[in-house]
N, C-alpha and C positions, 0 to 999 in steps of 0.2 A: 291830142289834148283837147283839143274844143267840140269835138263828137263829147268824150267824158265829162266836159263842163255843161253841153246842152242836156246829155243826161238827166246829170245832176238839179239843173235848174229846173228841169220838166217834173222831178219826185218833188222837187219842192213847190211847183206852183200845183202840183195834184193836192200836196197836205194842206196848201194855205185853201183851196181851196174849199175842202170839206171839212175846215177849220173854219168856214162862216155859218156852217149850220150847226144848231144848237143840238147836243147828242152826250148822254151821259159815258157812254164811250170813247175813249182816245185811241187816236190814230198813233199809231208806234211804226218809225221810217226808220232802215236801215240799208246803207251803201254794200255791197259784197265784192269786191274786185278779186275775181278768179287770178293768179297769176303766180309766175316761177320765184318763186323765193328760196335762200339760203338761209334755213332755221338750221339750227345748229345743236341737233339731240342728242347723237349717238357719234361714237368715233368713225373718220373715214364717210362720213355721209354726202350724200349728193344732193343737191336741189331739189326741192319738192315741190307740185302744186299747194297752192293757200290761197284762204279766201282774206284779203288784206293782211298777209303776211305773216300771219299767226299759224301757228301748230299748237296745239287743235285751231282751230277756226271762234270767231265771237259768240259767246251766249247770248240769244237773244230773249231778253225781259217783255214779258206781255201779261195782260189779267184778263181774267175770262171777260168774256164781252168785246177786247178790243178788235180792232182793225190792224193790219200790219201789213207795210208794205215794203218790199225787199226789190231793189232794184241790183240784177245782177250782172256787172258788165264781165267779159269776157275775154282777159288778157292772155291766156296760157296758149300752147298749139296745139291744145286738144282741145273738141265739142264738147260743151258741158252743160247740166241740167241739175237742178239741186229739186233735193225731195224733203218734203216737211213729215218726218216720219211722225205718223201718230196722231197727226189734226185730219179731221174727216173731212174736212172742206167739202161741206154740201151743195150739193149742184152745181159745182163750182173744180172739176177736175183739171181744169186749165193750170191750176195753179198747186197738183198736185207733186208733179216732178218726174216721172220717169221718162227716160228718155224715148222715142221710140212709143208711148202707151199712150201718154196725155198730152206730149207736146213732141217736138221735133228739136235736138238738140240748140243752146246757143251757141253762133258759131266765134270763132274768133273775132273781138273787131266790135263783137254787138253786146246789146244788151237784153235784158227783161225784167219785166219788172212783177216778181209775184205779187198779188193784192189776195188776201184772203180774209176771214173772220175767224175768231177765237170765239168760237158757239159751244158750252153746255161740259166745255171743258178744264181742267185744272191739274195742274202737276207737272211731272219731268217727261219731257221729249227730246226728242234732239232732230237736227237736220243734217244730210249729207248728200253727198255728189251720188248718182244715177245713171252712170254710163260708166262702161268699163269696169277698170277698178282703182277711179281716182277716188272714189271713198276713203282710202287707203289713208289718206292724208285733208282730205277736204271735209271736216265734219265737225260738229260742235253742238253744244245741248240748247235744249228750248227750254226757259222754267214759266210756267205759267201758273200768276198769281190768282188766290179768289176773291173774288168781288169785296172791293171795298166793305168793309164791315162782317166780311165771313170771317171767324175762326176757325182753323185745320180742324176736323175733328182729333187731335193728338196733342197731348201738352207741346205751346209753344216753344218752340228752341229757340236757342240764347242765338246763335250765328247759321248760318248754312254755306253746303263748300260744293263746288260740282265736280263729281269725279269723272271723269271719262278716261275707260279702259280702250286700248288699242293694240295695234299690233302693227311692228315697221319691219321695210325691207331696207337693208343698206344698198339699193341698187333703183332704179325706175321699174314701179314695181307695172306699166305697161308692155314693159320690155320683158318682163319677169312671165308675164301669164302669155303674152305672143309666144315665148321658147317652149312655152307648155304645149300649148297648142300644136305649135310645126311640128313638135318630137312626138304629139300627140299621148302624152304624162301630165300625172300633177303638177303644176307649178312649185319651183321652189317654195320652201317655207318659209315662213316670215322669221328675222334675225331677231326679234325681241317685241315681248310684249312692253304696252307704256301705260303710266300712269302719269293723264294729264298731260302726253305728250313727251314722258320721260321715264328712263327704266327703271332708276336708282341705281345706288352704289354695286348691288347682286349682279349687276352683268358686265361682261369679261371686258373690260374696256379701261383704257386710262385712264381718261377722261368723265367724271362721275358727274351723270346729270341727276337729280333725287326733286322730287316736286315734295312740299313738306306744307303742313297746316299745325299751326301755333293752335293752342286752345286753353282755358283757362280751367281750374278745379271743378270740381260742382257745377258744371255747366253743362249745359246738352247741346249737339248739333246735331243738323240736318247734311246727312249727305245723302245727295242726290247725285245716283251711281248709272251711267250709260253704259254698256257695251258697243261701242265700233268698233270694237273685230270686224276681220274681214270671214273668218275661217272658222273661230273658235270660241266655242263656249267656254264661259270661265267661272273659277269660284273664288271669291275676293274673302277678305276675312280683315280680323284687326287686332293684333295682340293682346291678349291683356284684358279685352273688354267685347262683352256681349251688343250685339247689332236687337234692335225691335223692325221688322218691317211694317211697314206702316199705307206705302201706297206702289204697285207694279202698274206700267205703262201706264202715269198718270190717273189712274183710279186707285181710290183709299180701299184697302183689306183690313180687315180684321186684324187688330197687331199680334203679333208671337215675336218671341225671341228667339236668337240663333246666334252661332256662334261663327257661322259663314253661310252667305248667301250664294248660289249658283245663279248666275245670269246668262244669257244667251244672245249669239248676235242680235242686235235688234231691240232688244228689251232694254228696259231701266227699272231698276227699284231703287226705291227713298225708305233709309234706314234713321232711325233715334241711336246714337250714342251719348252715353252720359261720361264726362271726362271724370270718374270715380275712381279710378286708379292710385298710386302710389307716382308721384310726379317722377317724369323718366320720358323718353321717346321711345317709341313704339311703330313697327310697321305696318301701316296696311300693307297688304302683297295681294298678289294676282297670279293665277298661273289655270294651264287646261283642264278641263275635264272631258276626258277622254277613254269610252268605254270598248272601245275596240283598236286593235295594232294597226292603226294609221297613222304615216309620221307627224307631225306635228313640235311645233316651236314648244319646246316644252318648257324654258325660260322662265324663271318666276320674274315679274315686273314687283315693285317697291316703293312705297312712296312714305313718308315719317310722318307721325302723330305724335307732336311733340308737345309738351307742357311748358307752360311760360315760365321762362326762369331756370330751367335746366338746362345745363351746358352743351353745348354740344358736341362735346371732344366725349359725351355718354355714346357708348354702343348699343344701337336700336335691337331691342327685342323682338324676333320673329314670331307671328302667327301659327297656330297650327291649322294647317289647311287640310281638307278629304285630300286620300289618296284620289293619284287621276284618275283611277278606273273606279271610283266609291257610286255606285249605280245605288244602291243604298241609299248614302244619302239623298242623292237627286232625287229618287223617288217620294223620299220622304219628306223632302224641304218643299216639292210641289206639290204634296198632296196638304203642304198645312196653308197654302193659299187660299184664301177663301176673301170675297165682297165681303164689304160692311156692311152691304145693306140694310141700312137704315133707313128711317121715313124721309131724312133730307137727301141721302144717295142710296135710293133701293137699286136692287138687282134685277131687271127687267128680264129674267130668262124667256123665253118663247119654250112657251109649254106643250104647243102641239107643233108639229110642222108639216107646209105644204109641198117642200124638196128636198129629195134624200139622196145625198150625193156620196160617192166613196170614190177615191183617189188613192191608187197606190205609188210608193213612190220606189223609181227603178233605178240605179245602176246600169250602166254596161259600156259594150264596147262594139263599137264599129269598123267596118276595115277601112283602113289609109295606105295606102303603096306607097306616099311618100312619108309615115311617122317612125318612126323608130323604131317599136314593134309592129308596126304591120296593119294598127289601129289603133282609135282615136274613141278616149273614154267619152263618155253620151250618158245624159240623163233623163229620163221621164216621167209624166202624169199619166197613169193612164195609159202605160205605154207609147205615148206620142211626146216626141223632146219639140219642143217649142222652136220656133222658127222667126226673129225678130223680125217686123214687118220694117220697109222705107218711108210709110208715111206712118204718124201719130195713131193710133188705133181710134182715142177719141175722135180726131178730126173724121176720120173715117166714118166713124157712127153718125155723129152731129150730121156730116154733112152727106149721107148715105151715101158714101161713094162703093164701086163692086167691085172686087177681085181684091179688097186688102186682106179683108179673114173671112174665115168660116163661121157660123155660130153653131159648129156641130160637134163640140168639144164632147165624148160622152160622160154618162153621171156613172159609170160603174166599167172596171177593166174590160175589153172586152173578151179576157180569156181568165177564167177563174185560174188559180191554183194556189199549193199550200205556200201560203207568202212570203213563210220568216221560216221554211222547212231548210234542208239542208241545201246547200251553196247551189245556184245555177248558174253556172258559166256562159250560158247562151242566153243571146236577146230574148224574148219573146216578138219577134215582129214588131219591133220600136219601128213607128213610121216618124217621120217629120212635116210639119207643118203650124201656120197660124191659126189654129183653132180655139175657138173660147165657147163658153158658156153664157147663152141667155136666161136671165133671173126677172119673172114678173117683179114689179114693183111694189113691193110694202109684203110681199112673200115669205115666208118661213122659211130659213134653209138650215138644215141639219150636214158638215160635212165632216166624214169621217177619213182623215191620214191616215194613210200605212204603209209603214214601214216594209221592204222587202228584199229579199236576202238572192239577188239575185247575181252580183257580183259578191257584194256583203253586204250586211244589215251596219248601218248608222244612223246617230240623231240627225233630226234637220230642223233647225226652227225658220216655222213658218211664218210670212208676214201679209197681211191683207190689207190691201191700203183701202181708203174710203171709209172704214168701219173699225168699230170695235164688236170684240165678240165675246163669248161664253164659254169656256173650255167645262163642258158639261159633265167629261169621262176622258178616261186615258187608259191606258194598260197595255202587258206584254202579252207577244207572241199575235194569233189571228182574230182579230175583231168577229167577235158572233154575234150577227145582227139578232138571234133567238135570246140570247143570254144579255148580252153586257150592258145594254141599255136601261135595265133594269137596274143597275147599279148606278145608273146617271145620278150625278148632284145636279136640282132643279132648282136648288133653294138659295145657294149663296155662291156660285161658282164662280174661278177669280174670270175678272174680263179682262181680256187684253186686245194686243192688237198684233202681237206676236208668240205663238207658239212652238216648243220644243214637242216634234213628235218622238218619242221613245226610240232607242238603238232596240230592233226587232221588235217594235211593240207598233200601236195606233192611240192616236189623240181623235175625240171627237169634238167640234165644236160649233155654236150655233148663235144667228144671228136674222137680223129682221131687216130685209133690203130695203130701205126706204132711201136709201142715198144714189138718185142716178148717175148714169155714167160710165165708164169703161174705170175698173177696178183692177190693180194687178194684184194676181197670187204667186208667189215665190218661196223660194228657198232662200234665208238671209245668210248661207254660206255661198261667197261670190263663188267660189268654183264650180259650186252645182248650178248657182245661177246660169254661169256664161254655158255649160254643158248643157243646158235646154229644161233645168226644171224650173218650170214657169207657167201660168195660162193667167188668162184674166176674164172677170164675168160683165156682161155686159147686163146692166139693170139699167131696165126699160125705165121711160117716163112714168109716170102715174098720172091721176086726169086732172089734179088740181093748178090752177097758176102756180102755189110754190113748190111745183111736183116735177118739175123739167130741169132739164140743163140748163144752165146759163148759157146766153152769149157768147162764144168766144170774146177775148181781148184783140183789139186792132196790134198789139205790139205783137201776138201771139208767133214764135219764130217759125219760119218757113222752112217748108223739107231741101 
């Protein structure tokens, strides 16, 4: 208890302290106590990790420009590390959160304290655990406001509500992916998807948990829609009434209307709804989109949208949602994504580029004499399934230490073939290892995903921490570097920070390295994650003073 009180009093004399200099910026403090709690969601449930005792976890409130500082001590018996998904934290990776990439797990017992800045940024993000798959339960959205005196570019709403989609297991879902592993199999599926932490009345259980939002006539909200899935992409919808999106991973698009949104681990979008309706309760739902015979929690999750003043002994109206396999839609819900780009948020594409990378992404299986069948599924970039290093990758670079990775990741397979052709059962020479990618600084980099059908073809949304990017081009089946680039959008393409590459197809997308530091690339499906689809690029310094890494922190945890 007085470790946690010195803590505590240490974030506080950091605030009061940078509370004597004068700064149109506020410092925004938050306590995070990692630890086992009995939330109480789903029937028959067991204890979960939480970060001060919540399912989902605190939203944390910030405006562009501010400082924030998250002091996160570490009660659970597992090593934990929290990831700010979506803040680029410039020069400043210390405080980006992977375990193992930019820092070294915190252990039980201790603390850390992220300090970052809210630079150039606005909108919905969210933050979650980075090690394992305490994701699973440890996560909650970021909303960052804009600057005092900015209006959204979108008529203001009356209220706004955070939705965050998830996915639970009725069991420790550590215990869940280790029995995967030793059998060398998929992990069990997750028992329900949640909204906000809760399935609704829809799922088979006695016990009815339903998360509900009140709203008034003629009124607009803002919801601001996360995926934490762990596995699964999803398509959320709302009875009754038409969704406008308005801003993906924190950058404003172009609005369109829709009548459900596809979202992807990883991602968020911020939709306008107008409560126009005929007063009655209504459901949001949630359920997969799943374009190939993989099992999957198929479970629609439910939450009510209810009108003030209407009873609630009313039976909630259901959504119509795309079928799971509506490839259709997806195709077309992402092709109407487009930047605002406007003179106060233009789209900054990089028109020419100086590195042209392609990555394909693999399937397979390796042999195990101790798994179940005889081998242990494996994933790769490139042919090569990634290999978590013991020390922080950063620390490594910062501090040029030899033998933690390679920088010899390569930019292209190094065995052509037809990629999305019929089924290949065999590896291709998947090697293992820490290998990454070095990126001059302030460089052009063009990288093209692909998809490959080498056990079978699936989506994968990708996430690049450090940056946002440009998804320039996408499409089915084999990227032809003669042809399809020609069809690139240069002009308004949406930027994210997270993209879905196509089930059999490739995403291309492009981005200007100015942020140094060791940067992770992954898969936001934890299962491909822990199977080795993974690398990260290491961008060099540039020559200016605010062209380098930061410092490490003195609290920075130790391997």
């Amino acid at each position: 208890m007085a470790k946690n009180q010195a803590s505590f009093f240490l974030l506080v004399a950091i605030v009061l302290c940078f509370a004597c200099f004068p700064s149109q910026a506020a410092i925004k403090s938050y306590q995070f106590d990692v630890q086992v709690s009995n939330v109480s969601r789903l029937c028959h449930a067991k204890p979960i990790v939480t970060v001060n005792g919540r399912y989902p976890g605190p939203t944390i409130y910030a405006r562009e420009g501010d400082r924030v500082l998250i002091n996160v001590t570490n009660h659970a018996q597992y090593n934990i590390s929290i990831h700010w998904h979506g803040l680029k934290q410039y020069r400043n990776g210390w405080a980006d959160g992977p375990a193992y990439i930019t820092q070294c797990p915190i252990k039980t017992g201790n603390s850390y304290v992220y300090d970052f800045n809210v630079t150039g940024q606005r909108g919905t993000l969210w933050w979650h655990a980075h090690i394992l798959w305490l994701r699973a339960t440890v996560y909650g959205a970021i909303v960052i406001m804009p600057q005092q005196g900015t209006p959204f570019p979108f008529p203001q709403p009356d209220r706004e509500e955070v939705i965050v989609l998830g996915e639970w297991w009725n069991a420790d879902v550590e215990a869940v992916e280790n029995q995967g592993n030793q059998l060398g199999l998929p992990p069990n599926m997750s028992d329900a998807h949640t909204i906000n932490g809760k399935p609704g009345p829809l799922f088979p259980c006695s016990e009815k948990y339903t998360f509900a939002m009140e709203v008034e006539q003629g009124k607009t909200y803002l919801l601001r829609v996360v995926n934490a899935a762990l596995n699964d992409e999803l398509f959320f919808a709302l009875a009754g009434h038409s969704m406008t999106v308005v801003e993906i991973d924190a950058v404003y698009t172009k609005p369109f209307s829709t009548e459900a949104i596809l979202i992807a681990p990883g991602q968020t979008t911020n939709v306008l709804v107008r409560a126009n309706q005929a007063p009655s309760r209504y459901f949001m739902a949630a359920r997969p989109f799943m374009d190939v015979p993989i099992p999957v929690d198929n479970k629609t999750a439910t939450a009510i949208f209810q009108y003030k003043g209407v009873s609630q002994a009313v039976v909630p109206i259901l959504p119509v949602l795309p079928a799971p396999n509506d490839t259709g839609f997806a195709m077309d819900y992402n092709r109407k994504l487009r930047s605002l780009n406007s003179p106060k948020y233009p789209a900054n594409v990089p028109q020419t580029v100086d590195r042209n990378l392609f990555f394909t992404i693999g399937l397979g299986a390796n042999p195990c004499p101790t798994c179940l069948n005889g081998t242990r599924l494996t994933a790769s970039l490139n042919n090569i399934s990634f290999v978590m290093p013991q020390t922080a990758l950063l620390q490594a670079h910062y501090f040029d230490m030899k033998g933690v990775f390679a920088s010899d990741f390569p930019d292209k397979p190094p065995t052509p073939f037809n990629y999305t052709g019929a089924p290949l059962t065999a590896n291709l020479k998947t090697a293992k290892g820490t290998r990454l990618s070095k990126i001059a600084f302030n460089s052009t980099v063009e990288l093209v995903l692909q998809d490959t059908n080498l056990l079978s073809v699936e989506s994968h949304p990708f996430h690049l921490h450090g940056y946002n990017f440009f998804v320039v081009g996408t499409g089915v089946g084999n990227f032809n570097p003669a042809k399809d680039p020609a069809g690139y959008n240069l002009v308004d393409p949406p930027e994210r920070n997270t993209v879905g590459v196509p089930t059999g197809g490739w995403t291309a997308i492009r981005f200007r390295a100015d942020n140094p530091g060791v940067w992770f690339l992954h898969c936001h499906l934890e299962l491909h994650t822990g199977w080795g689809l993974k690398t990260a690029f290491v961008v060099e310094d540039g020559a200016g003073p605010d062209q380098t890494i930061l410092p490490p922190p003195k609290d920075l945890p130790p391997c």
